[in-house]
PDBQT receptor file of N, H, CA, C and O in Angstrom, charges set to zero:
ATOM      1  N   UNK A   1     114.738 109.208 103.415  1.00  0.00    +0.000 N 
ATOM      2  CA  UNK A   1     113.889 108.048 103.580  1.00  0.00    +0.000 C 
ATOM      3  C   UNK A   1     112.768 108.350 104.577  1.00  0.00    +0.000 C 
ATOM      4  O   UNK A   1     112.024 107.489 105.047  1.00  0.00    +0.000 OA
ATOM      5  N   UNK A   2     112.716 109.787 104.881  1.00  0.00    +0.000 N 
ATOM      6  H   UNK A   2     113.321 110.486 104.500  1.00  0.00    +0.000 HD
ATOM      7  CA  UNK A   2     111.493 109.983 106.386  1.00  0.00    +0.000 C 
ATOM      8  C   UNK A   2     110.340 110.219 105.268  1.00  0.00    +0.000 C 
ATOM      9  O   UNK A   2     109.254 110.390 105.821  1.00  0.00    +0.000 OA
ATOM     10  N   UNK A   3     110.269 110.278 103.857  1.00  0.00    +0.000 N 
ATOM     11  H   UNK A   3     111.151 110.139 103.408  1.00  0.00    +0.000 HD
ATOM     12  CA  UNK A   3     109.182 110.264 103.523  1.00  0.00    +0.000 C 
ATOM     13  C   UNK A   3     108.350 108.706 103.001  1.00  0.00    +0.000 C 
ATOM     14  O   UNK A   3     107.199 108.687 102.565  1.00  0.00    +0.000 OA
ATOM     15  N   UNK A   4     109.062 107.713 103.135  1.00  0.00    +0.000 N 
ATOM     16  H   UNK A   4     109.998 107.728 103.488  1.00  0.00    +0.000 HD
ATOM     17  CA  UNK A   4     109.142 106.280 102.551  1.00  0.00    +0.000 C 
ATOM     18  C   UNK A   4     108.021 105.579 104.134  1.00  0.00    +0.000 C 
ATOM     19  O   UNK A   4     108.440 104.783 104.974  1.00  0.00    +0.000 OA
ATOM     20  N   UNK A   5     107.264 105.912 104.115  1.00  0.00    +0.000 N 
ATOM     21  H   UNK A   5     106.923 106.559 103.433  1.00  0.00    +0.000 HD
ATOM     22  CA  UNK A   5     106.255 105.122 104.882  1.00  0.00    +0.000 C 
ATOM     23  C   UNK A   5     104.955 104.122 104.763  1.00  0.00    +0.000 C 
ATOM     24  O   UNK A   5     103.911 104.366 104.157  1.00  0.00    +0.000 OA
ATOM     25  N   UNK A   6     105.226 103.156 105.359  1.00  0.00    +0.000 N 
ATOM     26  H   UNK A   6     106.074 102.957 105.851  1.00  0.00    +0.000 HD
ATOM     27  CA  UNK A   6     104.273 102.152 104.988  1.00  0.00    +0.000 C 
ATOM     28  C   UNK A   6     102.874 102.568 105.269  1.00  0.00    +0.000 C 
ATOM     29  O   UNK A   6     102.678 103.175 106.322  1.00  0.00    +0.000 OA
ATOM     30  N   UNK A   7     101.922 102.338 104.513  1.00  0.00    +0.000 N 
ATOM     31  H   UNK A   7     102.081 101.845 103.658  1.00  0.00    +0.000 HD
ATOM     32  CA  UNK A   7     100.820 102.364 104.751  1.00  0.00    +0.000 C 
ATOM     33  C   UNK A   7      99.331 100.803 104.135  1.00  0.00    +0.000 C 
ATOM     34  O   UNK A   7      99.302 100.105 103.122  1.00  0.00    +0.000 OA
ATOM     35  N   UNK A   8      98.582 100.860 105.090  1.00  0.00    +0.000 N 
ATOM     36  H   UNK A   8      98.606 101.427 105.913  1.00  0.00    +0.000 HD
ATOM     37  CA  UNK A   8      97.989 100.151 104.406  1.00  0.00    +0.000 C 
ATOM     38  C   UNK A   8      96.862 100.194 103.302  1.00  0.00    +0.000 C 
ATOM     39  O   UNK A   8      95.929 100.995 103.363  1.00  0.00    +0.000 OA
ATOM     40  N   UNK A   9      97.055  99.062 102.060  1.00  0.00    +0.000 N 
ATOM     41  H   UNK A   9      97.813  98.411 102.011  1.00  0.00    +0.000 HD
ATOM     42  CA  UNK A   9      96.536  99.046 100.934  1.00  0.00    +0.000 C 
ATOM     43  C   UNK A   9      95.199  99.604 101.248  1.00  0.00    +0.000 C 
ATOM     44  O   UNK A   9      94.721  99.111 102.270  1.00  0.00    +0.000 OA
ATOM     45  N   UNK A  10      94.584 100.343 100.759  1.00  0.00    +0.000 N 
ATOM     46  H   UNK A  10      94.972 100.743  99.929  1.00  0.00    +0.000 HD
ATOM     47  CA  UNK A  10      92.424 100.565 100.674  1.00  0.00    +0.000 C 
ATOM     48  C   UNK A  10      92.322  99.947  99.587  1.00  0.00    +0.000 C 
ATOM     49  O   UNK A  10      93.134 100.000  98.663  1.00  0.00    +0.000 OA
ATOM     50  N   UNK A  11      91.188  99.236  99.626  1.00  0.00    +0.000 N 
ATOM     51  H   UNK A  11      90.528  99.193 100.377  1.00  0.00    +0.000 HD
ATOM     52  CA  UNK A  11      90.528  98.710  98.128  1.00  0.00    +0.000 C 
ATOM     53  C   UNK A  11      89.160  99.273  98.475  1.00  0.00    +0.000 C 
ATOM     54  O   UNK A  11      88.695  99.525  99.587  1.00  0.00    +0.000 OA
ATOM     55  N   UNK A  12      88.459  99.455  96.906  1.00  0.00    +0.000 N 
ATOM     56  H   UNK A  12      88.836  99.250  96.003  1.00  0.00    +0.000 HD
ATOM     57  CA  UNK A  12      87.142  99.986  96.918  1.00  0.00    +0.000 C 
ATOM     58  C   UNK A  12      86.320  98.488  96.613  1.00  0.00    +0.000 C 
ATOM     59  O   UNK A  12      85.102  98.563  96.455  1.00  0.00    +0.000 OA
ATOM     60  N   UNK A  13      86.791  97.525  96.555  1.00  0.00    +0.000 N 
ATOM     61  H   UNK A  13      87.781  97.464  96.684  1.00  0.00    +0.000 HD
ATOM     62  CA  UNK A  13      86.111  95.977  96.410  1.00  0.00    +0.000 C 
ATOM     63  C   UNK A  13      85.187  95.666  97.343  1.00  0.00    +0.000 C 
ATOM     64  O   UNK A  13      84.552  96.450  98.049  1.00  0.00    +0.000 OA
ATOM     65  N   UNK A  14      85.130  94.288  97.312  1.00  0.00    +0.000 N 
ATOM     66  H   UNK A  14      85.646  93.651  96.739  1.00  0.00    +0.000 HD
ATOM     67  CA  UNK A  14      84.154  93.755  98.066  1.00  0.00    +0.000 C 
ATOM     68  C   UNK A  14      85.546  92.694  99.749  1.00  0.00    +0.000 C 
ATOM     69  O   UNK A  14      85.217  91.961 100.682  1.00  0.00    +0.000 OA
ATOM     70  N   UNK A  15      86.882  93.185  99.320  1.00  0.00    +0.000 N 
ATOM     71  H   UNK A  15      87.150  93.780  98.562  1.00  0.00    +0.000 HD
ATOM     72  CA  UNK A  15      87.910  92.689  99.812  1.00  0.00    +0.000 C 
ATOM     73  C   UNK A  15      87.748  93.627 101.396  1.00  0.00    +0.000 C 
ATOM     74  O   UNK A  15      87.731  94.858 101.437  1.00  0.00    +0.000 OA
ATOM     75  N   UNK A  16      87.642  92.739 102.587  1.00  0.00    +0.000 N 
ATOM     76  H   UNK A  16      87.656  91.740 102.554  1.00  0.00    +0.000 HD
ATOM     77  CA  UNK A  16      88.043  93.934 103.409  1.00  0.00    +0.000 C 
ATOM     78  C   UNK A  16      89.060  94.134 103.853  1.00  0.00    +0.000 C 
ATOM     79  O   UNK A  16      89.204  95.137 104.553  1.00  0.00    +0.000 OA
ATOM     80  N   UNK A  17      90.741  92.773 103.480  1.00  0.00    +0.000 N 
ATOM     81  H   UNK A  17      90.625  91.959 102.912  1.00  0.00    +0.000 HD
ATOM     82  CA  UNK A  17      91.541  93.381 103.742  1.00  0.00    +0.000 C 
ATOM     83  C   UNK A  17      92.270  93.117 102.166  1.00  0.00    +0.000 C 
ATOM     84  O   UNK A  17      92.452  91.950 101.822  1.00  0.00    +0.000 OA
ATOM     85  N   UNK A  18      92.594  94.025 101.419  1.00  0.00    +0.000 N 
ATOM     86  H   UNK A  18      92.447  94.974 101.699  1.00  0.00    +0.000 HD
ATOM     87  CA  UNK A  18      93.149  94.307  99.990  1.00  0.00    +0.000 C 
ATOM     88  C   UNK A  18      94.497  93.557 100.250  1.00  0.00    +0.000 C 
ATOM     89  O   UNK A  18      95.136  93.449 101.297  1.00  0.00    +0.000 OA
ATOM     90  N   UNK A  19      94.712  93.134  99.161  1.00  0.00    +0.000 N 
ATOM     91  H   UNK A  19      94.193  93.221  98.311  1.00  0.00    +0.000 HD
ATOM     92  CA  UNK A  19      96.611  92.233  98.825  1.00  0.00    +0.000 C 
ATOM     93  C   UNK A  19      97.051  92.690  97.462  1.00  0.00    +0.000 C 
ATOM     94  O   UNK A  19      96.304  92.908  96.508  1.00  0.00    +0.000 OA
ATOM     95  N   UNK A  20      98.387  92.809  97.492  1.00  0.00    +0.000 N 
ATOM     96  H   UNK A  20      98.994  92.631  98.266  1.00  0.00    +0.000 HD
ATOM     97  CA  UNK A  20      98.826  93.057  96.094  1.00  0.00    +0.000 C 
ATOM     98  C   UNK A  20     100.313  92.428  96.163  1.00  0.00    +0.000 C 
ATOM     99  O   UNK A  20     101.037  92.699  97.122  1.00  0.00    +0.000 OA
ATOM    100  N   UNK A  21     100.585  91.900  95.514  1.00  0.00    +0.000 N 
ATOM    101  H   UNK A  21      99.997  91.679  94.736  1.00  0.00    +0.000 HD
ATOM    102  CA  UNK A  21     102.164  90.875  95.532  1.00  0.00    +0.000 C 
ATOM    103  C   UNK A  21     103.197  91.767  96.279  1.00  0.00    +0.000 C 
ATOM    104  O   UNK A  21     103.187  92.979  96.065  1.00  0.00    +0.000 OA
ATOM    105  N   UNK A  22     103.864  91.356  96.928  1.00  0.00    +0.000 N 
ATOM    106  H   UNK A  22     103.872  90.372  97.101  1.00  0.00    +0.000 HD
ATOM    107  CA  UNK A  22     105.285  92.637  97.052  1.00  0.00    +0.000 C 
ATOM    108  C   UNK A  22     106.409  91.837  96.009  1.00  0.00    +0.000 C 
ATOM    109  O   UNK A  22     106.637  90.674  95.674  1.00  0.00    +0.000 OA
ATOM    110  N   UNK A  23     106.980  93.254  95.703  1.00  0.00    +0.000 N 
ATOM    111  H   UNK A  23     106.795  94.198  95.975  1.00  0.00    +0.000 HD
ATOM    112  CA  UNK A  23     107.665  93.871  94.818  1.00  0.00    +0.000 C 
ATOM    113  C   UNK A  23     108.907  92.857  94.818  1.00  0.00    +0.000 C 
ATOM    114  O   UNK A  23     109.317  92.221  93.847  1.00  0.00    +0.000 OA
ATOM    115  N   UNK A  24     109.505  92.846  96.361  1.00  0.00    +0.000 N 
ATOM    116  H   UNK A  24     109.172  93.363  97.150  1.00  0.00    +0.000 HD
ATOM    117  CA  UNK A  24     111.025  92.178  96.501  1.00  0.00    +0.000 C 
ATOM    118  C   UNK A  24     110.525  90.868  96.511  1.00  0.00    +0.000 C 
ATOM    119  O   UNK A  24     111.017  90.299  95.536  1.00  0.00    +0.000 OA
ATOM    120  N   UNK A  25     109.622  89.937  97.274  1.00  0.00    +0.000 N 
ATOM    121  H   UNK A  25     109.222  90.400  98.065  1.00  0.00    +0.000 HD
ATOM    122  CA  UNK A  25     109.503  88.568  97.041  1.00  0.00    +0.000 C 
ATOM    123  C   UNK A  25     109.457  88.376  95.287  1.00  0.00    +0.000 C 
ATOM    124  O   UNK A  25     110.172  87.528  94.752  1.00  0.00    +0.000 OA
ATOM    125  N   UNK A  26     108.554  89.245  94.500  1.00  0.00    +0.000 N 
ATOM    126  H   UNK A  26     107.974  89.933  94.934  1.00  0.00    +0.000 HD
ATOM    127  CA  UNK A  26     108.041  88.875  93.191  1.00  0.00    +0.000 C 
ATOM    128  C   UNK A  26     109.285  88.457  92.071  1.00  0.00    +0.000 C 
ATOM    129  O   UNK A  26     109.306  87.712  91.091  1.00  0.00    +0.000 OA
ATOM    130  N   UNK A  27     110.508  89.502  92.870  1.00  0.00    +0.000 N 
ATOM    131  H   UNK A  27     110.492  90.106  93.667  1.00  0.00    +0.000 HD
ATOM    132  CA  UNK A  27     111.274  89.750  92.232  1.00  0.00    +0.000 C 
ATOM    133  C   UNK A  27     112.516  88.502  92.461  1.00  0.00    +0.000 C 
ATOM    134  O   UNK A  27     113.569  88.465  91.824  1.00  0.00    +0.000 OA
ATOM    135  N   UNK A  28     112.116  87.561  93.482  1.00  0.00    +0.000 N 
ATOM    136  H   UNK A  28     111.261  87.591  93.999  1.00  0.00    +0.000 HD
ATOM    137  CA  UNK A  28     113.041  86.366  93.221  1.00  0.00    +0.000 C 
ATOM    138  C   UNK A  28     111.883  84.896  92.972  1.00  0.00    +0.000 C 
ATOM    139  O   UNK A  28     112.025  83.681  93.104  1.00  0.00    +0.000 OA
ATOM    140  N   UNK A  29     110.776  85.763  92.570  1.00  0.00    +0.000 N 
ATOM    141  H   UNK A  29     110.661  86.750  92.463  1.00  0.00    +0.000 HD
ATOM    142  CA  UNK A  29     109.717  84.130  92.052  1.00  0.00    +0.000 C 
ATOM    143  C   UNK A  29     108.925  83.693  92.988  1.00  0.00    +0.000 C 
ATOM    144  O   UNK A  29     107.962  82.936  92.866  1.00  0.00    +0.000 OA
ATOM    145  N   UNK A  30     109.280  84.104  93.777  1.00  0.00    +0.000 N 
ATOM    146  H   UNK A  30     110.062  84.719  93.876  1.00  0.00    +0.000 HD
ATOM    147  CA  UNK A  30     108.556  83.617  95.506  1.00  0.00    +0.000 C 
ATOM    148  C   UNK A  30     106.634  84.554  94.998  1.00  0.00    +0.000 C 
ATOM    149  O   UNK A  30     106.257  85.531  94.352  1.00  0.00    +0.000 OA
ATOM    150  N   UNK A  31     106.006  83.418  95.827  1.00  0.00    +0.000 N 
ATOM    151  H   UNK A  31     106.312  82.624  96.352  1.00  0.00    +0.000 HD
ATOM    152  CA  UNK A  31     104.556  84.068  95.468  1.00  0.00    +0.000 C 
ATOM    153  C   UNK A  31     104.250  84.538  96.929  1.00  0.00    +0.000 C 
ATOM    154  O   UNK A  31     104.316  83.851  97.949  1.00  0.00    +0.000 OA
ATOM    155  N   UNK A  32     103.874  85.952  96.804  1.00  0.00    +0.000 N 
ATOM    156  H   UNK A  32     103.820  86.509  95.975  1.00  0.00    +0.000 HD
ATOM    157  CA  UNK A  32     103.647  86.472  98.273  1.00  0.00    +0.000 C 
ATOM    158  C   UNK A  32     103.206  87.769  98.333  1.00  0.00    +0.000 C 
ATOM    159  O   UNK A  32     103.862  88.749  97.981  1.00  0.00    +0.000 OA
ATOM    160  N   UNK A  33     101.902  87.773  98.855  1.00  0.00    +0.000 N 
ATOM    161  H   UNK A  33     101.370  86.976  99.141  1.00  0.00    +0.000 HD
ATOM    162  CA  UNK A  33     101.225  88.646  99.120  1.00  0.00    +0.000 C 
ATOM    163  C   UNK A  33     101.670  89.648 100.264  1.00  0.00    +0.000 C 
ATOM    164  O   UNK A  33     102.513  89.301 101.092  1.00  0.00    +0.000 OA
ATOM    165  N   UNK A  34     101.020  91.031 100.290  1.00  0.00    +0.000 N 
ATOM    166  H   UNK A  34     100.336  91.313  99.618  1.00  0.00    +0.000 HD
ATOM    167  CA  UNK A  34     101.165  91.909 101.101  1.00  0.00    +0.000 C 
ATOM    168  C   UNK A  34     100.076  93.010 101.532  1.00  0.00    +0.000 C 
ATOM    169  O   UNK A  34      99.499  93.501 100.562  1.00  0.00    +0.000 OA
ATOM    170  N   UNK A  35      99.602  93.590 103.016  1.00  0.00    +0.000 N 
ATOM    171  H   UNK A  35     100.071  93.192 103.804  1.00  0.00    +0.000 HD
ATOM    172  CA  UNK A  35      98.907  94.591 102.656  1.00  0.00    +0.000 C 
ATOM    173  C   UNK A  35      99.304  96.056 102.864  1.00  0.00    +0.000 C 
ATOM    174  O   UNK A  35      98.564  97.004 103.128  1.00  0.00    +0.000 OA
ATOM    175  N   UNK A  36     100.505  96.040 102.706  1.00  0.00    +0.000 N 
ATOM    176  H   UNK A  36     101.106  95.270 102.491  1.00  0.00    +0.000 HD
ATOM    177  CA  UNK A  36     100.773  97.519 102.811  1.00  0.00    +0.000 C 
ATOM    178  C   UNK A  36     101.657  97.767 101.589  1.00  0.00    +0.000 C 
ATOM    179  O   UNK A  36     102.186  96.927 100.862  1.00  0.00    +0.000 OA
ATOM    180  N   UNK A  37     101.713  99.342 101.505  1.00  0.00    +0.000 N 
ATOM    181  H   UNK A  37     101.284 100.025 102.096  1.00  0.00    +0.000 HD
ATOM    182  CA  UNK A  37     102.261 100.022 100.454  1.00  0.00    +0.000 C 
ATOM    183  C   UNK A  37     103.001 100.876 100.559  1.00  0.00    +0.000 C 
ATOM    184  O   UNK A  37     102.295 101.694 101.149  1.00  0.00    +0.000 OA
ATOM    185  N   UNK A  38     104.297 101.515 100.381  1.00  0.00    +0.000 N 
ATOM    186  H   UNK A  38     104.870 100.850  99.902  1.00  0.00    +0.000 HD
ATOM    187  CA  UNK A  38     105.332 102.132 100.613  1.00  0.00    +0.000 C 
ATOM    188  C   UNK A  38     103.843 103.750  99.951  1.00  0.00    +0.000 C 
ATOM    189  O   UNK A  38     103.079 103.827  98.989  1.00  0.00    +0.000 OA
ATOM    190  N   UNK A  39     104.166 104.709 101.176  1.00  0.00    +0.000 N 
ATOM    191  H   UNK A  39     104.786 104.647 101.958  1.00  0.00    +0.000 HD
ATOM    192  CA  UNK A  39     103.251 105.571 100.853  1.00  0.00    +0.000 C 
ATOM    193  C   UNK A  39     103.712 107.007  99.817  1.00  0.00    +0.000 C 
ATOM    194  O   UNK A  39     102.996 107.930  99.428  1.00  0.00    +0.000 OA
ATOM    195  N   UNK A  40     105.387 106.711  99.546  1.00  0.00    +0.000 N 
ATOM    196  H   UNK A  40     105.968 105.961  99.862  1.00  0.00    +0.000 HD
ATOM    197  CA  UNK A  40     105.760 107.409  98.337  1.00  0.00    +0.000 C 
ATOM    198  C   UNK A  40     105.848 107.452  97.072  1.00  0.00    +0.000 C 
ATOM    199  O   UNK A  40     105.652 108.352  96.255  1.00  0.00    +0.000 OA
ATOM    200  N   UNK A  41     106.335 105.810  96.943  1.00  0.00    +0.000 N 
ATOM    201  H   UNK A  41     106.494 105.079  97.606  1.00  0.00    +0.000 HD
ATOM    202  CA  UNK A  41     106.220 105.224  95.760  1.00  0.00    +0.000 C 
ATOM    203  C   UNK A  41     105.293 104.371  95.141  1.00  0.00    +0.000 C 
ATOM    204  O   UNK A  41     105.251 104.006  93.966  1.00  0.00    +0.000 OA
ATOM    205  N   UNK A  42     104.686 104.147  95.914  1.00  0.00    +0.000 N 
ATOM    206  H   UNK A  42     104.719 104.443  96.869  1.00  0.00    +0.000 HD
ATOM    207  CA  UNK A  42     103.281 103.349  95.834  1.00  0.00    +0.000 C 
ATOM    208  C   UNK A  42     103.482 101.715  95.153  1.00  0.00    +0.000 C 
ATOM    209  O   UNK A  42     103.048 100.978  94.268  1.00  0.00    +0.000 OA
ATOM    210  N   UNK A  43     104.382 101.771  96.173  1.00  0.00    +0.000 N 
ATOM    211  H   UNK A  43     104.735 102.370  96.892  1.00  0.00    +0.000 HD
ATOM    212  CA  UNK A  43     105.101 100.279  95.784  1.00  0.00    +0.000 C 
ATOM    213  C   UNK A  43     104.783  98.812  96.619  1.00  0.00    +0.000 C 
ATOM    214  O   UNK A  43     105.702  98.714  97.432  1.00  0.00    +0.000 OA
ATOM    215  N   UNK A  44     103.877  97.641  96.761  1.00  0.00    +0.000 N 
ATOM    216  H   UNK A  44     103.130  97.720  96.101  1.00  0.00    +0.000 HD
ATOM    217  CA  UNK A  44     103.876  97.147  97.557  1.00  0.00    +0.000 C 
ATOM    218  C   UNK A  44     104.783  96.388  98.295  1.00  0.00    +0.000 C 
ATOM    219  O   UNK A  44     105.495  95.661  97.602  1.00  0.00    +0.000 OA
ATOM    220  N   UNK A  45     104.941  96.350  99.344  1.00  0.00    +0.000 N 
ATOM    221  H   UNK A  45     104.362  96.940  99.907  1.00  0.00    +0.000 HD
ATOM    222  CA  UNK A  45     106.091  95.504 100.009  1.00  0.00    +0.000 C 
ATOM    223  C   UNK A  45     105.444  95.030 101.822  1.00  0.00    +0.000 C 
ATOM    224  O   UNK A  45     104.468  95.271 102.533  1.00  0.00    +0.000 OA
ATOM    225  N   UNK A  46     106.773  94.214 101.882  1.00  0.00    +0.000 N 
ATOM    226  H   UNK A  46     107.565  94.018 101.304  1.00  0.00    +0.000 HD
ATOM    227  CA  UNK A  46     106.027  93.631 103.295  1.00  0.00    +0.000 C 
ATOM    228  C   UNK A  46     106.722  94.585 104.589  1.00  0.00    +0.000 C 
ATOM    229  O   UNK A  46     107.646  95.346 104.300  1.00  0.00    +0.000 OA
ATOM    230  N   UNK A  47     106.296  94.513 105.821  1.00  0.00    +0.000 N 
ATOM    231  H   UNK A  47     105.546  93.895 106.056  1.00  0.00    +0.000 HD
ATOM    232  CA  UNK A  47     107.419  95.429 106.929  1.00  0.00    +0.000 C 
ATOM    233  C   UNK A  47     108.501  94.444 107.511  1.00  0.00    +0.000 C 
ATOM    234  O   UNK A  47     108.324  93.312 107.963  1.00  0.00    +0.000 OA
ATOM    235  N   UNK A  48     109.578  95.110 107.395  1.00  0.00    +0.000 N 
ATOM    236  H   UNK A  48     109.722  96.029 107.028  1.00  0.00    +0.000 HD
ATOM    237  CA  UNK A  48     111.037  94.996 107.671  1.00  0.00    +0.000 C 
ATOM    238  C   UNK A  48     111.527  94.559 106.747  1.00  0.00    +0.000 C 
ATOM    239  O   UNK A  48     111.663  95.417 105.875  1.00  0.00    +0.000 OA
ATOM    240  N   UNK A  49     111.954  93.413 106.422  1.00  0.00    +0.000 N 
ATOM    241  H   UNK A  49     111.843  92.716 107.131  1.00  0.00    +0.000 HD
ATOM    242  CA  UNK A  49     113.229  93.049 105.597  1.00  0.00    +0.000 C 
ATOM    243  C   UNK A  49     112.736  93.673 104.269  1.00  0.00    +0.000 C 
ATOM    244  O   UNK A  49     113.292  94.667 103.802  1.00  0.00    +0.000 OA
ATOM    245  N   UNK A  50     111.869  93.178 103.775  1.00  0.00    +0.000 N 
ATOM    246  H   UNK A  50     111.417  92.371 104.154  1.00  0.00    +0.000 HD
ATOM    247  CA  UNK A  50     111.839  93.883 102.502  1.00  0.00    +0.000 C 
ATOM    248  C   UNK A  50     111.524  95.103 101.953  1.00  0.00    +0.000 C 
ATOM    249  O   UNK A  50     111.604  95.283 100.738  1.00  0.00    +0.000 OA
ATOM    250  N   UNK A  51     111.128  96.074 102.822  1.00  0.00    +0.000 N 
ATOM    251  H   UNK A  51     111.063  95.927 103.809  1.00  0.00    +0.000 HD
ATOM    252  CA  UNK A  51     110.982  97.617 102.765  1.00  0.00    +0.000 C 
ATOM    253  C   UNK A  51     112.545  97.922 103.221  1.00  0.00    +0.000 C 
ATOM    254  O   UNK A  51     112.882  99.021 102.782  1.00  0.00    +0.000 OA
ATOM    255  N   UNK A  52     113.385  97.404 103.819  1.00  0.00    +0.000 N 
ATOM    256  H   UNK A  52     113.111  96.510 104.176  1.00  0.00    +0.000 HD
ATOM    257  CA  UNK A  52     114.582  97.819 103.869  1.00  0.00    +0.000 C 
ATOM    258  C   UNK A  52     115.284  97.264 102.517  1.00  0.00    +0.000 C 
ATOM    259  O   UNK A  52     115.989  98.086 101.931  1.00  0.00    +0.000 OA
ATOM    260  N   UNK A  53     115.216  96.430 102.151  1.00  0.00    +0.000 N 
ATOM    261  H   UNK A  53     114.643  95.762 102.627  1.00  0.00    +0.000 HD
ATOM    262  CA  UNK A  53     116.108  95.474 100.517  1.00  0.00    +0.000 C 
ATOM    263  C   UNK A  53     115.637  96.523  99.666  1.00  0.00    +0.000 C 
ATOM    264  O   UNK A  53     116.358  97.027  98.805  1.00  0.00    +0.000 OA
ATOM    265  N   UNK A  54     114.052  96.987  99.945  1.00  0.00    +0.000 N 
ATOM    266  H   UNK A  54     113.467  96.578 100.645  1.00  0.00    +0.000 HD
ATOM    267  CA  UNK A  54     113.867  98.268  98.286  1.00  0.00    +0.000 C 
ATOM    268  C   UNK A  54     114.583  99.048  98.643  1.00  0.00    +0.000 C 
ATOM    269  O   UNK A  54     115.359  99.446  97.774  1.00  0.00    +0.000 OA
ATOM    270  N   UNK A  55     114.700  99.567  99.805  1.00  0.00    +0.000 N 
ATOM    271  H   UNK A  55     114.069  99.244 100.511  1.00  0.00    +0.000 HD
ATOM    272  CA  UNK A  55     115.138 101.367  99.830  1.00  0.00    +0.000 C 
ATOM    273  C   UNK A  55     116.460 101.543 100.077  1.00  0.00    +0.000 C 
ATOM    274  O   UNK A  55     116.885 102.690  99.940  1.00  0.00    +0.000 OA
ATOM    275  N   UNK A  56     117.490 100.384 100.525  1.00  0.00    +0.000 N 
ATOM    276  H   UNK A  56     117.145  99.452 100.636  1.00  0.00    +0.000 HD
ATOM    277  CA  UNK A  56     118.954 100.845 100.600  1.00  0.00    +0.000 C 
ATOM    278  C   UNK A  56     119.485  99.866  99.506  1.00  0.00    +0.000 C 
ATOM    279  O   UNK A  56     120.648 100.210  99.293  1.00  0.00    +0.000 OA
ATOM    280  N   UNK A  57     119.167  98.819  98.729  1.00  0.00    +0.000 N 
ATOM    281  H   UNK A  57     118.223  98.539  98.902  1.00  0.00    +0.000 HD
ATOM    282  CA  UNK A  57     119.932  98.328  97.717  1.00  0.00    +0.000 C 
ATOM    283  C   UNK A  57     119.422  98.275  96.108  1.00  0.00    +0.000 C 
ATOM    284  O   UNK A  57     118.264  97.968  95.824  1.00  0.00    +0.000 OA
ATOM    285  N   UNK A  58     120.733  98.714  94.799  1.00  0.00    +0.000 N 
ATOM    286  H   UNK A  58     121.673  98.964  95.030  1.00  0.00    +0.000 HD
ATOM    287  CA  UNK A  58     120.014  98.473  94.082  1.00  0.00    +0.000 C 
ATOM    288  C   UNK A  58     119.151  97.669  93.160  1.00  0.00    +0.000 C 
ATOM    289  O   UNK A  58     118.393  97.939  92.228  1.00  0.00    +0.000 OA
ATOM    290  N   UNK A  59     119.633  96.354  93.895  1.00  0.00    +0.000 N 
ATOM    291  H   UNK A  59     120.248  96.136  94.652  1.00  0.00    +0.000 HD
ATOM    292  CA  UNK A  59     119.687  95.202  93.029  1.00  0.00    +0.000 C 
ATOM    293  C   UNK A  59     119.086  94.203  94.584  1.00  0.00    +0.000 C 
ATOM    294  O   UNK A  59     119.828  93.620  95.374  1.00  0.00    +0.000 OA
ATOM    295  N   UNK A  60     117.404  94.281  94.647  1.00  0.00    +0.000 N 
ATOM    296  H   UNK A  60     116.802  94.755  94.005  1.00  0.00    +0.000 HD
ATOM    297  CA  UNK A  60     117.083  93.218  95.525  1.00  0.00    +0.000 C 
ATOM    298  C   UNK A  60     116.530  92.114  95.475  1.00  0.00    +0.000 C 
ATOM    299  O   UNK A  60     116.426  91.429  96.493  1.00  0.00    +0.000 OA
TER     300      UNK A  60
């Protein structure tokens, strides 16, 4: 998991800070934005609880 690091989203828009849904809220219906991105999987998520729910369970 030392390669699983958050980073934040770049957009080439007119946005200066970029959002893209995270992954674990989306995934129980909840509407919720995020600006960072897991920098391995290129997955968005928010910091703490839910960058931990992707990476140690399989079902979050």
């Amino acid at each position: 998991m030392k390669q699983h690091i958050l980073k934040q989203i770049v957009g080439k828009g007119k946005k200066k800070y970029p959002q893209k849904p995270c992954k674990v809220c989306s995934s129980k219906k909840n509407r919720s934005e995020t600006r960072y991105m897991c920098q391995f999987r290129q997955v968005p998520l928010h910091k703490g609880e839910c960058f931990t729910k992707y990476h140690t369970s399989k079902k979050y």
